[in-house]
N, C-alpha and C positions, 0 to 999 in steps of 0.2 A: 434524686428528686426530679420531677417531671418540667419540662420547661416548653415554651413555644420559640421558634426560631422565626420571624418574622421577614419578608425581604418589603421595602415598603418601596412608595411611589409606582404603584400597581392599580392602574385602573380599573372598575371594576363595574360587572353588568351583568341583570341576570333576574331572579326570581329566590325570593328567602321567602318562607314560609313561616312564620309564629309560631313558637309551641304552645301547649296549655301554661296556666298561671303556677309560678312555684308558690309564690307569696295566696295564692288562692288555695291552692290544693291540701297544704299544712293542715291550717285551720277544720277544713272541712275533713280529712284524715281522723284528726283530732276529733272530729263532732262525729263521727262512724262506731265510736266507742257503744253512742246511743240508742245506736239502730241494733237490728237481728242481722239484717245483711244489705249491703249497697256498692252495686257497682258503678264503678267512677270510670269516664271516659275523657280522651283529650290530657291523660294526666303525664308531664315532664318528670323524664326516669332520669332524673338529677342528681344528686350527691346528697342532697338533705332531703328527699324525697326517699330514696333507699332506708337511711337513717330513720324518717320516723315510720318506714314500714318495718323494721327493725326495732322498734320503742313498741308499736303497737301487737306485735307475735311474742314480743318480753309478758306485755298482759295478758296476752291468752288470747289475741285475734286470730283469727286463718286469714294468713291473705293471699292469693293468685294473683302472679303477676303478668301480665301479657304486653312486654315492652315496644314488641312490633304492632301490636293494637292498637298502642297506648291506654289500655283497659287495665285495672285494679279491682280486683272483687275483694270483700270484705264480709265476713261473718263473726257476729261474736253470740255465740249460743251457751259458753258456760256460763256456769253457776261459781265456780272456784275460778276466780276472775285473780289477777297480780294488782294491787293496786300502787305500785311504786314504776316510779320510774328513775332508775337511777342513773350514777353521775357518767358513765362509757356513753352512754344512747344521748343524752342531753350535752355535754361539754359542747360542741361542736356546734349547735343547733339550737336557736334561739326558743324557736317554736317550740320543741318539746315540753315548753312549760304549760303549752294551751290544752294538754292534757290533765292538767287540775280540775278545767270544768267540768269537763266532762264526767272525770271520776268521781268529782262530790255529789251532782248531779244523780247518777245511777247509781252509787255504791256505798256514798255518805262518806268517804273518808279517800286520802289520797298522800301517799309522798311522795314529792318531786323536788328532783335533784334542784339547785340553784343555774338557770340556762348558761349557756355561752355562745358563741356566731362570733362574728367581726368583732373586733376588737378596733370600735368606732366610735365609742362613748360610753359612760356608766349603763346607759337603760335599764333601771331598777326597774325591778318587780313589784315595788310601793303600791302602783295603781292598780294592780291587778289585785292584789290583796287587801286593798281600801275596798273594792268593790264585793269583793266574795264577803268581808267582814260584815260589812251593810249587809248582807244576805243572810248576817248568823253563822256564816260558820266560824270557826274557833280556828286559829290559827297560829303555830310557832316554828320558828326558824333553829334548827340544830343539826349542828357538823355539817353546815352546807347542803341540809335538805327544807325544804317546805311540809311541814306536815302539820292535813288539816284534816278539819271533821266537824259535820253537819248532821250528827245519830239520831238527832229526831227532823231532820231534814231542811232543804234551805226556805228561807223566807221570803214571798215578794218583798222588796223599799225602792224607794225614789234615790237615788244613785247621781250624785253630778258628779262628772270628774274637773278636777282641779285645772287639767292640761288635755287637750286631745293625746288618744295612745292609741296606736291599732290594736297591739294585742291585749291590753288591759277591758279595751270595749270585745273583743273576739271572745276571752276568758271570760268577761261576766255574761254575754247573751248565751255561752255553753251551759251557764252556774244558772241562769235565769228561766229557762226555759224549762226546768224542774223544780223551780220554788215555789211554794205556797201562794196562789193568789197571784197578783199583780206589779209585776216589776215596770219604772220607770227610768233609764239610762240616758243621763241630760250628756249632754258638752260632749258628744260620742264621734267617733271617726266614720268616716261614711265614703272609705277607698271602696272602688268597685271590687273591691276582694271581700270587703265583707256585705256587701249587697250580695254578692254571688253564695256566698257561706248564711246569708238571710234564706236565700233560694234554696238552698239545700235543709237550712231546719225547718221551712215551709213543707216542703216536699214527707221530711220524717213527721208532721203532725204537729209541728209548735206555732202556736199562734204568736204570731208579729207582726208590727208596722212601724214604718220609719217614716220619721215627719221632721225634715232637714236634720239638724243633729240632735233629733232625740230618738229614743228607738222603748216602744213599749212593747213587753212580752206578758202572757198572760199564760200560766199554766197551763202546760200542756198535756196530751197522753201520746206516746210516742207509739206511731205506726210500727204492727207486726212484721207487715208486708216489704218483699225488698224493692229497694228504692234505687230508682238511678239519675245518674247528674254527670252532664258535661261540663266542665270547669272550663273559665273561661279564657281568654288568651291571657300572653305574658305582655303586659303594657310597658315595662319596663326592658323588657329583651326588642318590643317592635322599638321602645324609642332608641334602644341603641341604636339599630341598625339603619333607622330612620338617619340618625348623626354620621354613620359611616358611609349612607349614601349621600350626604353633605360633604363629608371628607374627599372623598376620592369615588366616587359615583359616575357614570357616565348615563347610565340610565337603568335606575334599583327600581324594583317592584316589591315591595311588601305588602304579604296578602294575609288570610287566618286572621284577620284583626275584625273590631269594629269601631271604626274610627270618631264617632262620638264622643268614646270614654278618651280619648287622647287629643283632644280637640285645641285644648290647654295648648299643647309641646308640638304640634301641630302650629297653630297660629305664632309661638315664640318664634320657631324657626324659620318662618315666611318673617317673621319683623324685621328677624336677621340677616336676607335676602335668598336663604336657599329655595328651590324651585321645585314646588309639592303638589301634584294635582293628584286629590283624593275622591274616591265612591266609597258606598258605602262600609266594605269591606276591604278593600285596597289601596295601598298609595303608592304611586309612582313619582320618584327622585330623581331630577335630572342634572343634568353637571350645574353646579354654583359656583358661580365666579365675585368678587366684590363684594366678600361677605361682612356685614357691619354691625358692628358693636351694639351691646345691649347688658344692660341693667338691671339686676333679677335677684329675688330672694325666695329660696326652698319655703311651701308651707305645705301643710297638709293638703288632700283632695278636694277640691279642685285645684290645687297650686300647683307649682311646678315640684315635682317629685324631689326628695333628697337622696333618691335612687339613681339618677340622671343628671346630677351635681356634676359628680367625677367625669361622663361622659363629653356634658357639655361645654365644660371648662377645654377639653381637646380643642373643639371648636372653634369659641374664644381666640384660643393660640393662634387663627387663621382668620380671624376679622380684623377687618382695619379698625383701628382704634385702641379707644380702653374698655375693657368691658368688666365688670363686677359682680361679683354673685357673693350676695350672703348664706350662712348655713343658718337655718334657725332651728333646725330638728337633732343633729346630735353634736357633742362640741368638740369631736374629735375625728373631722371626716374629711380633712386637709391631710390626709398622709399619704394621697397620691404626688402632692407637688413637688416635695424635694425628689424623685423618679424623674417629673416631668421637668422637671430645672435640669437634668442632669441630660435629657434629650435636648435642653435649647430653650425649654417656653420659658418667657419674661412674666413670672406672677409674684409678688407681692401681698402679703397674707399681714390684716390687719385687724384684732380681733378677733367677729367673726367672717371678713369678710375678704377674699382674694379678688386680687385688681390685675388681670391680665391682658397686658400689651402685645399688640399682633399687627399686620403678620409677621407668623416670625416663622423663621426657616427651623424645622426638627431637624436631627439627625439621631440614626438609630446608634444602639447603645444598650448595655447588658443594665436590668432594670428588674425590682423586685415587687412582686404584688404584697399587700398586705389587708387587702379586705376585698370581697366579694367586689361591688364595680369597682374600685380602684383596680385592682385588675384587669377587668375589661377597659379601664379608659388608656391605659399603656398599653394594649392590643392596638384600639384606634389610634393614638399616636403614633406607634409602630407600622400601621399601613400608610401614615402620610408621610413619615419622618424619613429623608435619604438614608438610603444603604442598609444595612440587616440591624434587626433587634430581637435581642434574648431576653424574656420575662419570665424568672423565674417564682416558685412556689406558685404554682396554678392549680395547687388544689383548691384555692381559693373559688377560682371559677369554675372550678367542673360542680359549686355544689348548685350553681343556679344559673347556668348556661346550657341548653342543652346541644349539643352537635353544632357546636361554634366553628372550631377550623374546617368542617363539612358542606356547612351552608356558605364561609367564606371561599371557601377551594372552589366551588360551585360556580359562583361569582366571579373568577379568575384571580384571584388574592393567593399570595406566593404566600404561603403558614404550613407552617408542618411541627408534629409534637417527641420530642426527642425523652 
């Protein structure tokens, strides 16, 4: 099994680059089903990204892959199309379920495997299928497949969800944008991943518009013509590194972004005293010294992400004080800290909310990933933590990291993958 070797207390300086969005690119992968052909640019050749180009050649796509590009081309021109997506392509890979939409959409009928990813909280699939049901189609759950069907096709309704969900609003605007008439989708997620996956069913012909968290689709006819779409940066890969230029930075540069959409994790980390001078597309990290304590709970977009939880808890361990962060998005996304206890950090997990006292001296230490960023947040500990550290199971991170110990080597950070 593959492991990083880390040597930490390694100053580091330099120029990291952004890749494209993993959490963007899914989606819109998934929405390619509806098109004849569309070439995707800026796309991260990632772990879960291979995967669902693999789910989508299982249905009958052609796809070119051009990893030194970063270009994806996509055609889907049969008639005898696969409309199942089964349980080898999905386990692994939460998103493989956002190919429902799409399939009841164009082809009225669809089975899909029950998803998997992290193992970081239940995240049913409830809401996704509250919402396709409001759209008419029929739906039942058997031996761990979804299988649904819309034969005389889906219907516009008015749609509120219960709870914001990314992918449950990502699944019904695929399911919407083929139904009869006029869809209304209240209480909707509005991360820039699916403003960008907006852009792109703009582009194939579906009428939309977003008006704070409602999002109205009006039946579309979907463009012959091939379509192309640069996906956007990974806001979650800049805010890591954003964090490790906090950690052990002398003078980081992260560029490929637009600093806008991270304005949010941007101003937290000035609260907290790290030192950030941003332009429109770039930020520059300079050494932070006296870093202080701060008080935060994960929410949806614009909140502070629950993707950048694990990262910033690292941090935390290096502010004076107590500092606190609640989880309020999934109830099982504390299983980086018993790892992080075992390097030294002092956290305290109360409910849902961990209290960690700082600073406090790491030290490295052989440590296991067990979810996509918890894994990377034992990386960052790892570069500040005295003496070498070994983190094992990192295929966790190679499904949403792209060219991690590359860009850190780069940077002069001691990592190498055994």
């Amino acid at each position: 099994m593959k492991k990083l070797i880390i040597e930490g207390k390694k100053e580091i300086s330099g120029t990291i680059s952004i890749s494209g969005s993993k959490n963007a690119s899914l989606p819109i992968l998934a929405a390619s089903i509806l098109s004849k052909a569309v070439k995707l640019s800026n796309v991260p050749f990632v772990k879960d990204i291979f995967t669902m180009i693999e789910l989508l050649k299982f249905i009958g796509l052609k796809v070119k892959v051009q990893p030194n590009k970063k270009i994806l081309e996509l055609e889907n021109k049969k008639r005898n199309i696969n409309t199942l997506a089964p349980y080898r392509l999905v386990k692994t890979m939460r998103a493989g379920v956002l190919v429902l939409g799409s399939l009841l959409t164009k082809y009225k009928k669809a089975k899909v495997s029950l998803p998997g990813g992290c193992a970081i909280g239940t995240r049913p699939v409830d809401l996704h299928l509250f919402a396709l049901k409001k759209l008419g189609a029929k739906i039942k759950i058997k031996d761990g497949y979804i299988i649904a069907e819309a034969s005389r096709g889906l219907l516009g309704a008015k749609i509120k969800f219960p709870s914001i969900s990314v992918g449950a609003t990502e699944n019904a605007l695929l399911a919407a944008v083929g139904a009869k008439g006029k869809t209304e989708l209240m209480n909707c997620a509005i991360e820039p991943e699916i403003i960008d996956l907006v852009k792109f069913l703009k582009k194939l012909g579906c009428k939309i518009k977003i008006l704070k968290r409602k999002i109205i689709v009006n039946q579309s006819t979907i463009s012959e013509s091939k379509v192309n779409h640069r996906v956007i940066f990974d806001r979650i890969e800049a805010g890591t590194y954003l964090i490790v230029g906090a950690l052990v930075g002398k003078k980081l540069i992260i560029k490929n972004i637009e600093t806008k959409i991270i304005r949010n994790e941007i101003f937290i980390l000035k609260k907290m005293g790290v030192k950030i001078i941003s332009s429109k597309n770039s930020i520059l990290i300079l050494r932070s010294k006296n870093l202080k304590r701060i008080l935060i709970s994960t929410k949806p977009y614009p909140g502070f992400p629950t993707d950048l939880q694990a990262q910033l808890m690292v941090l935390m361990t290096q502010a004076k004080g107590r500092s606190k962060i609640k989880e309020n998005i999934f109830e099982n996304r504390f299983m980086h800290v018993p790892e992080l206890k075992r390097m030294g950090a002092k956290i305290d997990i109360k409910n849902k909310i961990a209290i960690v006292s700082g600073p406090t001296r790491l030290t490295g230490a052989e440590v296991m990933a067990t979810d996509l960023r918890a894994s990377v947040s034992l990386v960052l500990a790892a570069l500040v933590a005295e003496n070498k550290t070994v983190v094992n199971r990192i295929y966790h991170l190679d499904r949403g990291y792209e060219f991690l110990e590359k860009k850190l080597k780069k940077c002069n950070a001691e990592i190498k993958r055994l």
